[in-house]
C-alpha positions, -999 to +999 in steps of 0.1 A: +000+000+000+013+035-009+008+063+018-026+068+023-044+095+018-047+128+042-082+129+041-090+090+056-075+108+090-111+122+097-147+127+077-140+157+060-157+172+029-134+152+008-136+121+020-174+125+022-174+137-014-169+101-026-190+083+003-211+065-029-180+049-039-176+038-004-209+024+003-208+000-028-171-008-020-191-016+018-219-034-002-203-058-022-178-064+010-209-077+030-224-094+002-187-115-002-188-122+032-222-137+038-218-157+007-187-171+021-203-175+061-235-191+047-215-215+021-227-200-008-190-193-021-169-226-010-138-221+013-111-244+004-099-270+032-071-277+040-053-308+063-039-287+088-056-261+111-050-224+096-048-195+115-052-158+103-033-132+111-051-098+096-075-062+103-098-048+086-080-014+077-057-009+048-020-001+061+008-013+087-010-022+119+021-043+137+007-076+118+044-088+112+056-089+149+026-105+156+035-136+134+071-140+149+056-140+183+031-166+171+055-188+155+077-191+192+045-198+212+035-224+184+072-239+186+074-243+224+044-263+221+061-284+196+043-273+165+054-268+130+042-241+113+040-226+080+036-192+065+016-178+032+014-142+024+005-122-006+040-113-014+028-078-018+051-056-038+067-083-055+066-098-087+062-134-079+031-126-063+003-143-086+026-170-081+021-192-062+065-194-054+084-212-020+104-183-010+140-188-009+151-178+030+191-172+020+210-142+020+206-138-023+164-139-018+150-109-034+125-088-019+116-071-049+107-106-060+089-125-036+085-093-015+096-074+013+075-092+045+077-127+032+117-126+023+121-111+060+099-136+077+114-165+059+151-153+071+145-143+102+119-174+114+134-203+094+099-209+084+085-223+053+072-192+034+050-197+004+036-164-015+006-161-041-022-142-045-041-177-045-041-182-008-050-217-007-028-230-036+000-214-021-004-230+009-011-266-006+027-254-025+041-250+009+026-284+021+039-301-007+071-295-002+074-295+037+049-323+047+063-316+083+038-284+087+013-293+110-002-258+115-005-229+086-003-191+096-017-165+071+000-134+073-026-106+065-052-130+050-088-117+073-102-111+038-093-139+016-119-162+024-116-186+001-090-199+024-111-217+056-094-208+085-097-224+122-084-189+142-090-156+129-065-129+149-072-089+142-044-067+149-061-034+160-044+001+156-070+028+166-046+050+151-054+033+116-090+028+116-091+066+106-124+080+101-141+047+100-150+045+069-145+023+042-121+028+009-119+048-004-131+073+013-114+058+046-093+029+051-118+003+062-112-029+043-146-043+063-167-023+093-158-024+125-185-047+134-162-072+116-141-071+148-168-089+168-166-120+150-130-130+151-112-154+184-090-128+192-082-091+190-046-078+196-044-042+204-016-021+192-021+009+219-049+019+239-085+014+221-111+037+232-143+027+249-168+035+220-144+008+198-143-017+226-182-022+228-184-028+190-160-060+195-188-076+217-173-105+236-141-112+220-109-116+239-089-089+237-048-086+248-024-054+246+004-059+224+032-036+220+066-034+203+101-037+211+129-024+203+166-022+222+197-028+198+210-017+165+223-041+141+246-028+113+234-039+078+271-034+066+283-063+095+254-082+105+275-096+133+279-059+146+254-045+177+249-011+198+228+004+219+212+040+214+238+054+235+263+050+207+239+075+186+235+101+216+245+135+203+247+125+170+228+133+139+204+108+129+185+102+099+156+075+102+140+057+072+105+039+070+085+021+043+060+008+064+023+016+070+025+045+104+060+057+097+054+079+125+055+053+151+088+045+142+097+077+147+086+080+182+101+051+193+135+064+181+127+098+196+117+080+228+153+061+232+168+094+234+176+099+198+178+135+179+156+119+150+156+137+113+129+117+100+127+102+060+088+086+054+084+064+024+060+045+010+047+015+023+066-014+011+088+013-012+115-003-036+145+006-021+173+015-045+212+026-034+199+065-045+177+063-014+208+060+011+232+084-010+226+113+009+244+124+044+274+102+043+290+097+078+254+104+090+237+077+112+209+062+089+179+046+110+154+015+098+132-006+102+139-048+096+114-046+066+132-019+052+165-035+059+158-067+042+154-044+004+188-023+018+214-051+029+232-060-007+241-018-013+239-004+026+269+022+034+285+013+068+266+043+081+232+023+077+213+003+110+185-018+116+162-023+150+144-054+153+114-054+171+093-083+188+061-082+197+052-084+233+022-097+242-001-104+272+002-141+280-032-153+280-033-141+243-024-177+236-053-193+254-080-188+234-063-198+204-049-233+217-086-238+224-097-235+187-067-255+177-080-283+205-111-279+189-106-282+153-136-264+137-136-237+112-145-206+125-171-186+107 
């Protein structure tokens, strides 16, 4: 997704001005849905439970955290997951394509969030706009999965799924209304129907009482040492920045919260926004040299083959409330579909 719009931040004339758009766009979204729930439109099975990982806004909500701290609860049970994602942003997405985890994998390929999941979780990652093919791909060729996570995959329901997980960003949901003229990929009331809710900051009490009954857990993210893309084996703290200028760089959904987080380690932060998912080329990095250049690990994973020495990463985990896990062991014990 490219940056969105300024008007989605709050129901002005603009975004009002194409509200007809908006209602079909919310029309045929509720008819695909009910289709799908009532078993009009078949959802494609598959041998192993499936569990999504998604929201129903457009842009970064902290999905990708979310799905490295899913992968280490799964594995301390003894599970064996998998992983299928759009690939979005990369040209083998209609594939569907086995994404190659070592150092020569392209992002510009296979994608930004699937290369960096695939390195950094020694996962199977398939990719493919075809959800359920890609996943049959993955099984295929690693029989060993036993469970299949679905990075960012709330709306392709053709895919049957036996946990559905929404990452919620208050931040993201906008004006609430739907694209275009907001970001909402499906109403709020959505929310109420999934087994869990994850909330990325505070979520105010209006938006709590349209998600009903479902289980919701704070999440936040983490961040505490700098890895240099130049020497991978090379770490610091923020301390080593202090008093220096530095430039930070984000391609992801709410650049901005990047930002504060470098701002809140101490950090005298010139910031550089790009596009979500933007296609990172060595032009991007030529400026400042000697300067301290800032990023996230999805924009790493594009910089890596042409960074300068100057150039840093901070990985972030996901930490979650504990008893986030509960109710999704239960429908994994259980073993329906949800609906």
């Amino acid at each position: 997704m490219k940056n969105a719009p300024v008007f989605w931040r709050k129901r002005s004339w603009r975004a009002a001005s194409i509200l007809p758009a908006a209602m079909l766009f919310r029309g045929l979204a509720a008819l695909r849905y009910g289709l799908y729930r009532h078993g009009i439109l078949r959802r494609e099975q598959l041998p192993v439970p499936v569990i999504v990982i998604g929201n129903v806004a457009a842009g970064g909500s902290g999905k990708t955290p979310v799905v490295f701290w899913l992968i280490e609860e799964l594995r301390k049970l003894g599970r064996h997951p998998g992983i299928v994602s759009r690939g979005y942003g990369g040209r083998a997405a209609a594939g569907p394509h086995l994404v190659v985890a070592g150092p020569g994998s392209s992002p510009d390929f296979y994608g930004d969030e699937p290369v960096m999941l695939a390195q950094q979780t020694n996962c199977p990652v398939a990719v493919g706009w075809d959800r359920p093919a890609a996943a049959r791909a993955l099984l295929a060729a690693h029989p060993e999965c036993d469970v299949i996570i679905s990075d960012d995959g709330l709306q392709h329901y053709r895919l049957a799924r036996t946990v559905e997980i929404a990452v919620v960003d208050e931040a993201a949901l906008g004006n609430c209304w739907p694209l275009p003229s907001g970001p909402l990929r499906e109403p709020i009331a959505r929310l109420a129907g999934v087994d869990l809710i994850l909330a990325h900051g505070e979520l105010s009490p209006r938006l709590r009482a349209q998600m009903g009954a479902v289980p919701v857990a704070s999440m936040r993210l983490v961040g505490e040492r700098f890895r240099s893309l130049a020497k991978p084996d090379e770490w610091c703290s923020a301390e080593a920045f202090t008093g220096k200028k530095v430039h930070a760089l984000a391609g992801i959904g709410q650049p901005q919260r990047f930002f504060d987080q470098l701002a809140a380690m101490g950090l005298d932060v010139m910031p550089h926004p790009f596009p979500d998912h933007h296609h990172y080329r060595a032009a991007d990095l030529d400026f400042a040299p000697g300067e301290i250049k800032l990023m996230t690990s999805k924009d790493a994973v594009k910089c890596s083959a042409f960074a300068p020495p100057d150039a840093w990463e901070l990985p972030v985990r996901a930490v979650i409330d504990v008893e986030a896990i509960t109710p999704i062991l239960e429908k994994l014990d259980d073993g329906r579909q949800t609906a």
